[in-house]
mmCIF entry with sequence, helices, sheets and N, C-alpha, C, O atoms, coordinates in Angstrom:
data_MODEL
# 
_entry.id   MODEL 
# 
_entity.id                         1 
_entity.type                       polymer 
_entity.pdbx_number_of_molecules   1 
# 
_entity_poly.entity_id                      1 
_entity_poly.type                           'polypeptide(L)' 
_entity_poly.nstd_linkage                   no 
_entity_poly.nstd_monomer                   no 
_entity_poly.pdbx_seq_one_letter_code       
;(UNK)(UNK)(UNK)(UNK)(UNK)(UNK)(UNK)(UNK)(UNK)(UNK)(UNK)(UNK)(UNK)(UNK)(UNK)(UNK)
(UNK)(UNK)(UNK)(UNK)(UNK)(UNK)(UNK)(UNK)(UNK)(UNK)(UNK)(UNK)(UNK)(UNK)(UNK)(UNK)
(UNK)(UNK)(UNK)(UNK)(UNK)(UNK)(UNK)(UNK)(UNK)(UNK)(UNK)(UNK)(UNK)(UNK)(UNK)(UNK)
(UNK)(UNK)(UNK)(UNK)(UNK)(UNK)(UNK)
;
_entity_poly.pdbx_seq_one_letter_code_can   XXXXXXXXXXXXXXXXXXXXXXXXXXXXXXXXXXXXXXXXXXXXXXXXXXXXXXX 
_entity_poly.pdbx_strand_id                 A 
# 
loop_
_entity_poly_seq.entity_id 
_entity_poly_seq.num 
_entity_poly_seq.mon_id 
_entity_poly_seq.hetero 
1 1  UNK n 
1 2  UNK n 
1 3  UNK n 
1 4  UNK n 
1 5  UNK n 
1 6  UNK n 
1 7  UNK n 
1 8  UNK n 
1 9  UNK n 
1 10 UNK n 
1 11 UNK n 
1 12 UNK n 
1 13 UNK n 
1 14 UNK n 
1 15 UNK n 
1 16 UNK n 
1 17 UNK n 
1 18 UNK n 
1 19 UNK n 
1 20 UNK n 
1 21 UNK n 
1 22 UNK n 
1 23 UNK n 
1 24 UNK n 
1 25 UNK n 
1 26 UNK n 
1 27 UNK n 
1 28 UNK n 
1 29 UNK n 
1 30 UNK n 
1 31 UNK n 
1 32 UNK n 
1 33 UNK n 
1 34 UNK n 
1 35 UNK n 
1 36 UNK n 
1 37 UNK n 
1 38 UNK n 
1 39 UNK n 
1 40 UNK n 
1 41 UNK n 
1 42 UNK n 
1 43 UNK n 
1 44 UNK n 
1 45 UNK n 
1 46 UNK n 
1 47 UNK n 
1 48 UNK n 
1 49 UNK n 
1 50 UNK n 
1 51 UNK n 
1 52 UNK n 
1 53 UNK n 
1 54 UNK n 
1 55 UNK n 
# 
_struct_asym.id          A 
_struct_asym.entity_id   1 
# 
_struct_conf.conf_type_id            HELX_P 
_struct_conf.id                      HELX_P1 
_struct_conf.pdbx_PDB_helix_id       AA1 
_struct_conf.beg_label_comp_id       UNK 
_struct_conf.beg_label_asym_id       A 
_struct_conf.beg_label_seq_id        8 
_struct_conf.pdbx_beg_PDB_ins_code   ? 
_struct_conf.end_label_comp_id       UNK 
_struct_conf.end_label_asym_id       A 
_struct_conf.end_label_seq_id        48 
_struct_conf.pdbx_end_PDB_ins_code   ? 
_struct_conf.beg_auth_comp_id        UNK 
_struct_conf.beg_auth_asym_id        A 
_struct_conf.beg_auth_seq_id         8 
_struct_conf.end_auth_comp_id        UNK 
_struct_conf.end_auth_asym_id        A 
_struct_conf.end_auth_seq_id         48 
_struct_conf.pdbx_PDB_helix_class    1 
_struct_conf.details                 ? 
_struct_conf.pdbx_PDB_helix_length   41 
# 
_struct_conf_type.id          HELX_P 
_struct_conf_type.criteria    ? 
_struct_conf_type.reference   ? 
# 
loop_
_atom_site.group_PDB 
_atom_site.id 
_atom_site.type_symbol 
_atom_site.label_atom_id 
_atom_site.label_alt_id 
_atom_site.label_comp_id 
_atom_site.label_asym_id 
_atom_site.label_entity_id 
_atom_site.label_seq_id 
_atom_site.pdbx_PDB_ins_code 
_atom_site.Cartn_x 
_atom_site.Cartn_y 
_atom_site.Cartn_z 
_atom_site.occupancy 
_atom_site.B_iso_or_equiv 
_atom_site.pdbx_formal_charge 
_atom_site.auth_seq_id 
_atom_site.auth_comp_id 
_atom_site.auth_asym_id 
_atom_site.auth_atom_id 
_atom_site.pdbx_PDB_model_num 
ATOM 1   N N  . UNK A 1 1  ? 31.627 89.225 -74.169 1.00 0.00 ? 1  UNK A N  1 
ATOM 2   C CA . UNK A 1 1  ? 31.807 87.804 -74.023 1.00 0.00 ? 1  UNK A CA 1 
ATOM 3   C C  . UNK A 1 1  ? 30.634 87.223 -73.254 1.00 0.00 ? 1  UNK A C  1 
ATOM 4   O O  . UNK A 1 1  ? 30.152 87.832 -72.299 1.00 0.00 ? 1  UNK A O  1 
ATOM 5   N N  . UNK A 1 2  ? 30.151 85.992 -73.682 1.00 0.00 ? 2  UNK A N  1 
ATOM 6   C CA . UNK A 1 2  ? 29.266 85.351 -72.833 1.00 0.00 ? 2  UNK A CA 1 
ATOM 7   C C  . UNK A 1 2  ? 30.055 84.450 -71.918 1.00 0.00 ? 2  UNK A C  1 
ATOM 8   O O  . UNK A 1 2  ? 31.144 83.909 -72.112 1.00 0.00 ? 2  UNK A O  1 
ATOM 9   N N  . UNK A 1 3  ? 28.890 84.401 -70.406 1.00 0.00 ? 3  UNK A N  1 
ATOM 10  C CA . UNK A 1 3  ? 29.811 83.265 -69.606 1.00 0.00 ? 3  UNK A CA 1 
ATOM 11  C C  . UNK A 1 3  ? 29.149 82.183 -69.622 1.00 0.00 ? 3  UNK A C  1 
ATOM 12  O O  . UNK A 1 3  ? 27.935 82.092 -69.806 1.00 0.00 ? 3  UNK A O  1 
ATOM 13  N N  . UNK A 1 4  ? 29.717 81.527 -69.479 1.00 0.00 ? 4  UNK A N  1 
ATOM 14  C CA . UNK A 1 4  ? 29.903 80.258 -69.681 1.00 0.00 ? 4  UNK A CA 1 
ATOM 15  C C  . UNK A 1 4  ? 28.472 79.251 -68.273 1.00 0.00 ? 4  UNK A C  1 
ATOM 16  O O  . UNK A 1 4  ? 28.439 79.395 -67.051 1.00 0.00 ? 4  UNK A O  1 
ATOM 17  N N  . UNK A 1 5  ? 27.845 78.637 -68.875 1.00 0.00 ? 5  UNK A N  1 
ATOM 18  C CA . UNK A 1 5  ? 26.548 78.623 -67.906 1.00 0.00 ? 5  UNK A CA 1 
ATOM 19  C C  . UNK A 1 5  ? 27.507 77.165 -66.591 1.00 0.00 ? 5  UNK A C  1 
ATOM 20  O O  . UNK A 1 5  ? 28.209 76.197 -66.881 1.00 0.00 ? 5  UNK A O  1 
ATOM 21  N N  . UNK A 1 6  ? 27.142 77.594 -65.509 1.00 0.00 ? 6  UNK A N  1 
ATOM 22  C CA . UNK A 1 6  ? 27.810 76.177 -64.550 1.00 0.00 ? 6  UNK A CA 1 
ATOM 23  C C  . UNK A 1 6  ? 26.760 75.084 -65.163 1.00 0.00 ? 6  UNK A C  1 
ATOM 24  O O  . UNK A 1 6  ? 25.613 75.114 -65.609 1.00 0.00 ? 6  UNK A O  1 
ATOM 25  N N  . UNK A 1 7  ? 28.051 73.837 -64.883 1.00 0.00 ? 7  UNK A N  1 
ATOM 26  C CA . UNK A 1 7  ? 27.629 72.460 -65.403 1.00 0.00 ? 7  UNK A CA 1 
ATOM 27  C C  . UNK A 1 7  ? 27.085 71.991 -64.147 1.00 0.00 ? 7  UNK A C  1 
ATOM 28  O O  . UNK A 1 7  ? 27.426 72.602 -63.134 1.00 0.00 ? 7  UNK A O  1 
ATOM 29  N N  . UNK A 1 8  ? 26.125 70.793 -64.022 1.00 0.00 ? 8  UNK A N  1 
ATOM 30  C CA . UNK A 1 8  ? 25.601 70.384 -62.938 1.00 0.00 ? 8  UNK A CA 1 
ATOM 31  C C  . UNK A 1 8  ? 26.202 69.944 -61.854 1.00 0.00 ? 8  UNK A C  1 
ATOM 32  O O  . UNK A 1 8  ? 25.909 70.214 -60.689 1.00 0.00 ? 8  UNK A O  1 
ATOM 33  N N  . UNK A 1 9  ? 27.004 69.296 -62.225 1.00 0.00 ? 9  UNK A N  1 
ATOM 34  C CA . UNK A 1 9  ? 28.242 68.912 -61.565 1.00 0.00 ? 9  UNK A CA 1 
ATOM 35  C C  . UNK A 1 9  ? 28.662 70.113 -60.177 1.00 0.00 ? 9  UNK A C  1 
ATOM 36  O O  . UNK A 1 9  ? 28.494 70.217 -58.962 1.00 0.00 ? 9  UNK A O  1 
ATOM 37  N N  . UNK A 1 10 ? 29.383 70.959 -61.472 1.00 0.00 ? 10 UNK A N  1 
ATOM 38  C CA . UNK A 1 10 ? 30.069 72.500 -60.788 1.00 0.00 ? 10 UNK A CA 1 
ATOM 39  C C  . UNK A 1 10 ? 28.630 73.173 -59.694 1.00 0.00 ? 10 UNK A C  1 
ATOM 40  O O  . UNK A 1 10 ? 28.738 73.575 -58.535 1.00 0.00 ? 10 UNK A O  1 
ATOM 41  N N  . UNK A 1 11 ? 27.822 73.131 -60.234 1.00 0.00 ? 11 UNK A N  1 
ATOM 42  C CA . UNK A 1 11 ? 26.186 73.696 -59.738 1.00 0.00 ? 11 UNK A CA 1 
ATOM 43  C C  . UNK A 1 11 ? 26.727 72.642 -57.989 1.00 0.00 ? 11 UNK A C  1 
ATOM 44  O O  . UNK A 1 11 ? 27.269 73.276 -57.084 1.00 0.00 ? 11 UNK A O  1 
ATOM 45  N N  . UNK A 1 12 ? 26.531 71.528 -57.871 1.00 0.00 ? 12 UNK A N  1 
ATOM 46  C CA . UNK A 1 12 ? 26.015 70.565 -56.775 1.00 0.00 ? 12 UNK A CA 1 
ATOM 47  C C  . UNK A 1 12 ? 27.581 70.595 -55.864 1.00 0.00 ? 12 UNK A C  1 
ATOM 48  O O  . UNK A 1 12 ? 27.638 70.312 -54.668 1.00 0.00 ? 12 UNK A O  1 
ATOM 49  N N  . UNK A 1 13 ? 28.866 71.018 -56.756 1.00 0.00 ? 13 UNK A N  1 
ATOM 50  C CA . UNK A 1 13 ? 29.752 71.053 -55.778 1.00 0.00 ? 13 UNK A CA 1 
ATOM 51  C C  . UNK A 1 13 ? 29.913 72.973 -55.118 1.00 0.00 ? 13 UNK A C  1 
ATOM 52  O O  . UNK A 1 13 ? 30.465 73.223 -54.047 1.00 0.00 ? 13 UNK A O  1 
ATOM 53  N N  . UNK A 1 14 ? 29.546 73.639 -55.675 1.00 0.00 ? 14 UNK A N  1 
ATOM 54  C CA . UNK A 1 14 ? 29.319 75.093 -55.128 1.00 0.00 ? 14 UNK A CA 1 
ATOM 55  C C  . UNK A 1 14 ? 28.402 74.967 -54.255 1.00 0.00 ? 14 UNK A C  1 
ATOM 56  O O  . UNK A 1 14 ? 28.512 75.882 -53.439 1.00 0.00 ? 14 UNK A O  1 
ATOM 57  N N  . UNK A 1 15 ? 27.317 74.100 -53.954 1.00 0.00 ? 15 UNK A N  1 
ATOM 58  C CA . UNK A 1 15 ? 25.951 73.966 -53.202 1.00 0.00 ? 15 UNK A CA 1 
ATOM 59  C C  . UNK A 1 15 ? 26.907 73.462 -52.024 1.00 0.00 ? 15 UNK A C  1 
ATOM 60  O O  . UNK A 1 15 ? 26.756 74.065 -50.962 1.00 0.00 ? 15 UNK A O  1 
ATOM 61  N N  . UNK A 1 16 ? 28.001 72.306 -52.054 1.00 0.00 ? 16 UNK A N  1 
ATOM 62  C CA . UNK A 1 16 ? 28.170 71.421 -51.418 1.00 0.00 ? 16 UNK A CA 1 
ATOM 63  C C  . UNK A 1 16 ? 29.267 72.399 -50.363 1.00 0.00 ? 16 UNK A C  1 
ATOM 64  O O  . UNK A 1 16 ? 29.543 72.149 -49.190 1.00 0.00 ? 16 UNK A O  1 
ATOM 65  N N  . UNK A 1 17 ? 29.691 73.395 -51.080 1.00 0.00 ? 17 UNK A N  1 
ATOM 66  C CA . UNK A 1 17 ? 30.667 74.257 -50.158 1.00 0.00 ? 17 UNK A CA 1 
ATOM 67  C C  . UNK A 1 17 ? 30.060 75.022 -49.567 1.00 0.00 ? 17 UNK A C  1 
ATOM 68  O O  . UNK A 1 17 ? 30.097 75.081 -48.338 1.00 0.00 ? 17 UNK A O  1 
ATOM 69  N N  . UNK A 1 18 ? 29.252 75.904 -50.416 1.00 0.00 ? 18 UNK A N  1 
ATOM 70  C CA . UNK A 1 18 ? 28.319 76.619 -49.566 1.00 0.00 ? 18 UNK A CA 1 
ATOM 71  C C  . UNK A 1 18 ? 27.790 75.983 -48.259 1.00 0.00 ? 18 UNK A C  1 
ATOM 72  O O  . UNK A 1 18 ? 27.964 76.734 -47.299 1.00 0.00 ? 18 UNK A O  1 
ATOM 73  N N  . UNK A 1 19 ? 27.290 75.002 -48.002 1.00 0.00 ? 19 UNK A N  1 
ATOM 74  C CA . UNK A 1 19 ? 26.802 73.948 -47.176 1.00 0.00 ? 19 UNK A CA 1 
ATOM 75  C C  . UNK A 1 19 ? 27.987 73.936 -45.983 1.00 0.00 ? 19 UNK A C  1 
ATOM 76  O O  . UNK A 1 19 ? 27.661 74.383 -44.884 1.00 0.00 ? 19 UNK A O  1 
ATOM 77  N N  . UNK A 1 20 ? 29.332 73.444 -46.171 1.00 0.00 ? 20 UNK A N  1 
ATOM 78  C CA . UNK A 1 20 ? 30.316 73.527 -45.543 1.00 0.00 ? 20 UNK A CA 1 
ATOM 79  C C  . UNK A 1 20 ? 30.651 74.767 -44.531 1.00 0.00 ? 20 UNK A C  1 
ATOM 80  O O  . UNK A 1 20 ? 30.750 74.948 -43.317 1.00 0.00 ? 20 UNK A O  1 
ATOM 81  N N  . UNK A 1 21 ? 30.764 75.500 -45.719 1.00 0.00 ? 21 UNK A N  1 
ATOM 82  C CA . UNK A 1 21 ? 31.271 77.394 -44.815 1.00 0.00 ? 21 UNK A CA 1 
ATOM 83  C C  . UNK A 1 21 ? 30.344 77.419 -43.811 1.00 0.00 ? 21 UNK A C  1 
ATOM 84  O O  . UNK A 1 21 ? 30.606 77.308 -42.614 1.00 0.00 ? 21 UNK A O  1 
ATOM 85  N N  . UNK A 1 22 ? 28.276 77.697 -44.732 1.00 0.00 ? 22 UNK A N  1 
ATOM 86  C CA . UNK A 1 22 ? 27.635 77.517 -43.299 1.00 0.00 ? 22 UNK A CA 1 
ATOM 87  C C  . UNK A 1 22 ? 27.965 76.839 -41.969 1.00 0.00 ? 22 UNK A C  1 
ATOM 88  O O  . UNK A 1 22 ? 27.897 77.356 -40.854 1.00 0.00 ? 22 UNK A O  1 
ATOM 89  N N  . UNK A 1 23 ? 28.334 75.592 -42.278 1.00 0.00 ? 23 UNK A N  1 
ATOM 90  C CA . UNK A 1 23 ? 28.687 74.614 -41.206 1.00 0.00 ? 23 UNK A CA 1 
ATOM 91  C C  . UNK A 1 23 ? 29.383 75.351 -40.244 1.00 0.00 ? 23 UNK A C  1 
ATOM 92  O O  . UNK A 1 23 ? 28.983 75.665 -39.123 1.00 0.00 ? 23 UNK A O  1 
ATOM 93  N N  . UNK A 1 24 ? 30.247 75.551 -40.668 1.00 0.00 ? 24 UNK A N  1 
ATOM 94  C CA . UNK A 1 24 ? 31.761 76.106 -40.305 1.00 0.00 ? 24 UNK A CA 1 
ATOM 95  C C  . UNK A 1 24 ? 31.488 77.100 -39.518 1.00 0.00 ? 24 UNK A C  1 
ATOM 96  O O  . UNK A 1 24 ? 31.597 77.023 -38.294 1.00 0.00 ? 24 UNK A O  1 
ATOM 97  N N  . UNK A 1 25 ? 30.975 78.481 -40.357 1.00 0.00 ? 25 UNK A N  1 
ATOM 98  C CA . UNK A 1 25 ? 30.333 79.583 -39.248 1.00 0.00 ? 25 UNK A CA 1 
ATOM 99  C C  . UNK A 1 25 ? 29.759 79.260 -38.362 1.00 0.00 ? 25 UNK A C  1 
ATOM 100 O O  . UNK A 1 25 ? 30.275 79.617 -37.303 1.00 0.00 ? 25 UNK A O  1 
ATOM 101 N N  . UNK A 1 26 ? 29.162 78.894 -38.305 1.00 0.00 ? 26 UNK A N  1 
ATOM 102 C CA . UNK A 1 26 ? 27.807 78.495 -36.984 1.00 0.00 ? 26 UNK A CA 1 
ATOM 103 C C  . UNK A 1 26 ? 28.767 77.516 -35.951 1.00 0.00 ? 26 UNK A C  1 
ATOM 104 O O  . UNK A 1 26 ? 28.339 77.410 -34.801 1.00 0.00 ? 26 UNK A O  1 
ATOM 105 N N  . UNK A 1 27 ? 29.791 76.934 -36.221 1.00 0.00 ? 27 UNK A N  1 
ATOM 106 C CA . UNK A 1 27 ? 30.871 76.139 -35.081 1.00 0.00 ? 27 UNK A CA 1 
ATOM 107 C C  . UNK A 1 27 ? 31.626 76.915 -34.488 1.00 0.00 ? 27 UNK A C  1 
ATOM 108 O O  . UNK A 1 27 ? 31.825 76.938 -33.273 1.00 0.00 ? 27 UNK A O  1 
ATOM 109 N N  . UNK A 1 28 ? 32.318 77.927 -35.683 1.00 0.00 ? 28 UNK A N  1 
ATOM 110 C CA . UNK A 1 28 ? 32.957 78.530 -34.606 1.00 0.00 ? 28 UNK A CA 1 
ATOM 111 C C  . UNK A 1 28 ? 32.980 78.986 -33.261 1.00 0.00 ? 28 UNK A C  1 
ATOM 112 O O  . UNK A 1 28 ? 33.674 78.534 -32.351 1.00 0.00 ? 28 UNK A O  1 
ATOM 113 N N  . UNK A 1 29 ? 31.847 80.278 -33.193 1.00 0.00 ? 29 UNK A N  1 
ATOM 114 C CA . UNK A 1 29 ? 31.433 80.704 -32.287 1.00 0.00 ? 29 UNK A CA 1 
ATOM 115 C C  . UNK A 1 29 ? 31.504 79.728 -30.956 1.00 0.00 ? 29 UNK A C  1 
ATOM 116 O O  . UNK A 1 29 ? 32.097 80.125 -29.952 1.00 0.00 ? 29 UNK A O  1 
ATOM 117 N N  . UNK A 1 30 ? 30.929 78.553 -30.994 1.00 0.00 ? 30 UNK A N  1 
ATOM 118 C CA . UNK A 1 30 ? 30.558 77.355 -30.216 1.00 0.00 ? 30 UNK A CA 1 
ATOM 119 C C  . UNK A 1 30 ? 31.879 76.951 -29.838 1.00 0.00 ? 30 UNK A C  1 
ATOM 120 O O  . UNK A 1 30 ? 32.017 76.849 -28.619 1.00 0.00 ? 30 UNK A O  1 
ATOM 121 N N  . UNK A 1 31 ? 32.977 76.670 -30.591 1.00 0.00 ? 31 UNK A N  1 
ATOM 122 C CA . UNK A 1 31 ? 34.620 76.194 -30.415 1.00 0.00 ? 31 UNK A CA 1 
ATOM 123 C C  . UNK A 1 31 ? 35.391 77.362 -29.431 1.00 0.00 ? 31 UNK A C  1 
ATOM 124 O O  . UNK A 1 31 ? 36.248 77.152 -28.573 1.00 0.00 ? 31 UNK A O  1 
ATOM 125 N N  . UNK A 1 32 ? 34.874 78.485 -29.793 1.00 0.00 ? 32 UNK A N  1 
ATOM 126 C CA . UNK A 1 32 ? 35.539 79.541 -29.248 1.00 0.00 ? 32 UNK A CA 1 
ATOM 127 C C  . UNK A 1 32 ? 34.787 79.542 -27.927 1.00 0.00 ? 32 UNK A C  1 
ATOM 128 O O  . UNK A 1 32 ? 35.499 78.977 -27.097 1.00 0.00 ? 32 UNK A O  1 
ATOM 129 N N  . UNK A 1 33 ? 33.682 79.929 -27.412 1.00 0.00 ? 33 UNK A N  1 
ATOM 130 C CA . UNK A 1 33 ? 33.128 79.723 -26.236 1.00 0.00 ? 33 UNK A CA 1 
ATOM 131 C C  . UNK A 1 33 ? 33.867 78.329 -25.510 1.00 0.00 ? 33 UNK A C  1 
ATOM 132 O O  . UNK A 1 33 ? 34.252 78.337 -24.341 1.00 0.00 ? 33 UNK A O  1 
ATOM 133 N N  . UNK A 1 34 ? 33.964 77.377 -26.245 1.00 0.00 ? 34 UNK A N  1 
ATOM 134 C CA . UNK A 1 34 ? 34.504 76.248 -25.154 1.00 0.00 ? 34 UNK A CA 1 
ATOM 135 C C  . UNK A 1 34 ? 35.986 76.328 -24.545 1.00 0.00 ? 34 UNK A C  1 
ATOM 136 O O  . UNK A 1 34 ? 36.470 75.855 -23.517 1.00 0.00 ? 34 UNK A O  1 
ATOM 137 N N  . UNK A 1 35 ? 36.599 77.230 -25.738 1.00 0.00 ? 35 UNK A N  1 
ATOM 138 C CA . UNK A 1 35 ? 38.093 77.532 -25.752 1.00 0.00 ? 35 UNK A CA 1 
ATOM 139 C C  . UNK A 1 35 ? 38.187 78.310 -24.419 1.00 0.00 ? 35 UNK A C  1 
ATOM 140 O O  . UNK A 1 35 ? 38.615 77.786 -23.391 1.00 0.00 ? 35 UNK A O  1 
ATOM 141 N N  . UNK A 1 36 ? 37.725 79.698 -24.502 1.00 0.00 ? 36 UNK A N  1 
ATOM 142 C CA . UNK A 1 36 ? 37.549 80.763 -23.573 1.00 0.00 ? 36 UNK A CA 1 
ATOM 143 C C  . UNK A 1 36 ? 36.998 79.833 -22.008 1.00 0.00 ? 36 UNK A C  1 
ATOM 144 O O  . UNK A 1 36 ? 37.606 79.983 -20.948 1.00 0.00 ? 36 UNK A O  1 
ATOM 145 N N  . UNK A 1 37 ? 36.285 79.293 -22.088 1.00 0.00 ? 37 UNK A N  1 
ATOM 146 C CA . UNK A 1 37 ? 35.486 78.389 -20.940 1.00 0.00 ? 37 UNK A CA 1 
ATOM 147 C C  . UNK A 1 37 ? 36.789 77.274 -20.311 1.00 0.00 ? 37 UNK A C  1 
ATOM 148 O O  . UNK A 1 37 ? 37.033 77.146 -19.111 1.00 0.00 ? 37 UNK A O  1 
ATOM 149 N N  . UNK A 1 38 ? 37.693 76.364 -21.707 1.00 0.00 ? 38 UNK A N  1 
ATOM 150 C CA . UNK A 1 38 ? 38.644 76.069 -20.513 1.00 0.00 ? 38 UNK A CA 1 
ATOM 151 C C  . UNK A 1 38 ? 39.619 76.817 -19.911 1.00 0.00 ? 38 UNK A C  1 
ATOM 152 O O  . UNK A 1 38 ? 39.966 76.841 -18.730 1.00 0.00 ? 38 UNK A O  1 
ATOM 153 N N  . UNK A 1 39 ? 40.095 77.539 -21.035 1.00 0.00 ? 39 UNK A N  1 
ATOM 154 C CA . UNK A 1 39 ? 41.073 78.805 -20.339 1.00 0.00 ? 39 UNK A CA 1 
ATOM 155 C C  . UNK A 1 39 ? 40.500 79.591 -18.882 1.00 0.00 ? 39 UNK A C  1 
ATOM 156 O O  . UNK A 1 39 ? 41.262 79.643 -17.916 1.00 0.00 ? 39 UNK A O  1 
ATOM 157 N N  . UNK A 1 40 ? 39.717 79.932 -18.836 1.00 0.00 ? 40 UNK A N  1 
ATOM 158 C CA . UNK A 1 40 ? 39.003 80.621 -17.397 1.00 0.00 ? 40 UNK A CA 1 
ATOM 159 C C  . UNK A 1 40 ? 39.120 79.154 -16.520 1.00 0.00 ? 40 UNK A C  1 
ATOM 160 O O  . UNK A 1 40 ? 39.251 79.474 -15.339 1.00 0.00 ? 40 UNK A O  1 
ATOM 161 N N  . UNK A 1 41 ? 39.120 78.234 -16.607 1.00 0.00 ? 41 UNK A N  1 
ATOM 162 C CA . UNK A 1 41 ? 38.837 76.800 -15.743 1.00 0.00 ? 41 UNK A CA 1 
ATOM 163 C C  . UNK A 1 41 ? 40.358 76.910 -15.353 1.00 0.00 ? 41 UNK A C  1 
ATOM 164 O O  . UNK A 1 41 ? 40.696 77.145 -14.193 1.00 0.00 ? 41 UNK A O  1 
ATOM 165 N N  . UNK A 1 42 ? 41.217 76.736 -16.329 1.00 0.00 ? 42 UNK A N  1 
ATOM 166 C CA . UNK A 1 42 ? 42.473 76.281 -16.300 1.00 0.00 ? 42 UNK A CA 1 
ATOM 167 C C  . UNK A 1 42 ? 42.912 77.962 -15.407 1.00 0.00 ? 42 UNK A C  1 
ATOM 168 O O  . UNK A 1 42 ? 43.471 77.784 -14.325 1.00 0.00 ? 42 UNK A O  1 
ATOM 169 N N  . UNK A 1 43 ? 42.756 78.982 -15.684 1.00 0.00 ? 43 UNK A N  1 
ATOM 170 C CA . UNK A 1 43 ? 43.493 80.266 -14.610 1.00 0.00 ? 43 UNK A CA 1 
ATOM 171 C C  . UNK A 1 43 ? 42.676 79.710 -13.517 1.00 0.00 ? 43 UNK A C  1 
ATOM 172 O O  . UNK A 1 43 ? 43.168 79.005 -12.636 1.00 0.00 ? 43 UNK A O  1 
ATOM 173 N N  . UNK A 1 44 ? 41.181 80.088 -13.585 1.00 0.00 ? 44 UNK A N  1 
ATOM 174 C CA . UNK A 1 44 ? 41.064 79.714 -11.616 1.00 0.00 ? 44 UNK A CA 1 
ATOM 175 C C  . UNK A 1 44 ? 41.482 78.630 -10.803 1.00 0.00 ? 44 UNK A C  1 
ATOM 176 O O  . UNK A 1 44 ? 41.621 78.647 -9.580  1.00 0.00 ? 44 UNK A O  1 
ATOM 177 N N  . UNK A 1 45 ? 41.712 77.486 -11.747 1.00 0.00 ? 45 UNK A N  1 
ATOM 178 C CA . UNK A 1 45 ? 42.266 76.401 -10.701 1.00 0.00 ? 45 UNK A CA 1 
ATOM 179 C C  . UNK A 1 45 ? 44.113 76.598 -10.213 1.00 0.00 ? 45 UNK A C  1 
ATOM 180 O O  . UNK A 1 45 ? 44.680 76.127 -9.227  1.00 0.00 ? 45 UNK A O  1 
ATOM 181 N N  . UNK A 1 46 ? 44.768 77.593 -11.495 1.00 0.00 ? 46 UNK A N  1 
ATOM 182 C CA . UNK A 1 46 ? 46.216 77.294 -11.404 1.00 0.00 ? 46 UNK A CA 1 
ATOM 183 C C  . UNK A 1 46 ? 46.524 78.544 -10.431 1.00 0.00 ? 46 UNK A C  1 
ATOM 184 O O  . UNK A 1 46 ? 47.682 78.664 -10.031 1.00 0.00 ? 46 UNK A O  1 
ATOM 185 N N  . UNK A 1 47 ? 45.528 79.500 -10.020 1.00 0.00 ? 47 UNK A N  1 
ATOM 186 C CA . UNK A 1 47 ? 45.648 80.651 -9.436  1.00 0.00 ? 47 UNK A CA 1 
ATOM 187 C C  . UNK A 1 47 ? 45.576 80.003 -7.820  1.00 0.00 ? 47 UNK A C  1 
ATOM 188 O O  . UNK A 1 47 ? 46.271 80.291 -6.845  1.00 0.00 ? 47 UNK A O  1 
ATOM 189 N N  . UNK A 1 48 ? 44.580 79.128 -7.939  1.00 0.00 ? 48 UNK A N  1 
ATOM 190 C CA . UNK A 1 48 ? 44.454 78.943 -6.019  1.00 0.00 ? 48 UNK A CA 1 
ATOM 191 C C  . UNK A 1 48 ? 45.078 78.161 -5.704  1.00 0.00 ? 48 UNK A C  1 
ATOM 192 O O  . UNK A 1 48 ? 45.027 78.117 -4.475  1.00 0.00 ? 48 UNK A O  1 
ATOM 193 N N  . UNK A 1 49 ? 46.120 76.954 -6.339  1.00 0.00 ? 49 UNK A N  1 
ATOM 194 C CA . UNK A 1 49 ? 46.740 76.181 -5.970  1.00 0.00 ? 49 UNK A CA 1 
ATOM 195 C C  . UNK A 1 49 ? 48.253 76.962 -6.317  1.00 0.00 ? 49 UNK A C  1 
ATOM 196 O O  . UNK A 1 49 ? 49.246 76.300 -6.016  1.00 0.00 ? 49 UNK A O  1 
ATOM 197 N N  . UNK A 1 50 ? 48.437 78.034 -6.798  1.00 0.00 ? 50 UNK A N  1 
ATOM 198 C CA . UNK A 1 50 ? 49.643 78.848 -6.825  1.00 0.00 ? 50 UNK A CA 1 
ATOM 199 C C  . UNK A 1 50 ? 50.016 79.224 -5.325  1.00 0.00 ? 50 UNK A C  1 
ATOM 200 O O  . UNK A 1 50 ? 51.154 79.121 -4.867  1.00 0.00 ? 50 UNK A O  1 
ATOM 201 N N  . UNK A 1 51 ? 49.197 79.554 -4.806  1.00 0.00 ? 51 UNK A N  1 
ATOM 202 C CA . UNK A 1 51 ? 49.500 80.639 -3.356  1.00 0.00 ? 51 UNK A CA 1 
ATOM 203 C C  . UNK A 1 51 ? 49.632 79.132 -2.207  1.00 0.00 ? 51 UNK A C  1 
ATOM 204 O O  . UNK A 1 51 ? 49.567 79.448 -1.019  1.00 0.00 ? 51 UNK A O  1 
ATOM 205 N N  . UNK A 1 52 ? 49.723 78.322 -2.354  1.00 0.00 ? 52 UNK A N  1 
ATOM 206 C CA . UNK A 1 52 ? 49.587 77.307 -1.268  1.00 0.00 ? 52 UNK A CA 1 
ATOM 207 C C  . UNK A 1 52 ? 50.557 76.495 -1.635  1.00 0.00 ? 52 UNK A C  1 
ATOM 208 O O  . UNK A 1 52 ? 50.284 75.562 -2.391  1.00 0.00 ? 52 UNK A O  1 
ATOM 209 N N  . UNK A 1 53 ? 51.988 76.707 -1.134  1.00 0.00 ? 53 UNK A N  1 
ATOM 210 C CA . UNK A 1 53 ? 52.947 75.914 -1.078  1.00 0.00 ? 53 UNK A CA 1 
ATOM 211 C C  . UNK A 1 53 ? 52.594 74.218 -0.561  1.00 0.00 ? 53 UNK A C  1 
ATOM 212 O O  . UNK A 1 53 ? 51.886 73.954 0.411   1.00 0.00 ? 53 UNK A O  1 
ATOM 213 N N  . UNK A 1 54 ? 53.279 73.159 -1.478  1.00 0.00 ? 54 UNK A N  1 
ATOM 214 C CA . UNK A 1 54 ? 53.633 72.340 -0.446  1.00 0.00 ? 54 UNK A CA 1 
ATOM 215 C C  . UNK A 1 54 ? 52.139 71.260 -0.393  1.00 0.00 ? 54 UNK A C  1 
ATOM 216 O O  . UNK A 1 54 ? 51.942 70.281 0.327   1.00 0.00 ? 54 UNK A O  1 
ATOM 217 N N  . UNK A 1 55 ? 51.143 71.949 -1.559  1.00 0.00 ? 55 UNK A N  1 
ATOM 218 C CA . UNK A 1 55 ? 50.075 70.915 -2.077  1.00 0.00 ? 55 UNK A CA 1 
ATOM 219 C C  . UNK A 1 55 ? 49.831 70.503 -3.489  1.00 0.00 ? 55 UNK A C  1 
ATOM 220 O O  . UNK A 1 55 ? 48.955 69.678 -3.749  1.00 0.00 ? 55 UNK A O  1 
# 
């Protein structure tokens, strides 16, 4: 069987996802570092105001 050649169309919206995913990869990393960064913010502050009744 022959396949069937992509139409230009199909061609510029595969470009257009491809484009996306890249996007996407390269954020994560960056989302996750900020994630991890408030979580560590949010334990050291809830840790030292734990032990001190009454503030």
């Amino acid at each position: 069987m022959k396949k069937a050649e992509p139409q230009p169309a199909d061609a510029k919206s595969a470009t257009d996802r491809a484009a996306r995913l890249a996007q996407a990869l390269r954020a994560t990393p960056h989302r996750r570092k900020a994630q991890a960064r408030a979580i560590d913010d949010g334990a050291d502050g809830g840790e030292e105001s734990a032990g001190k009744p009454g503030q």
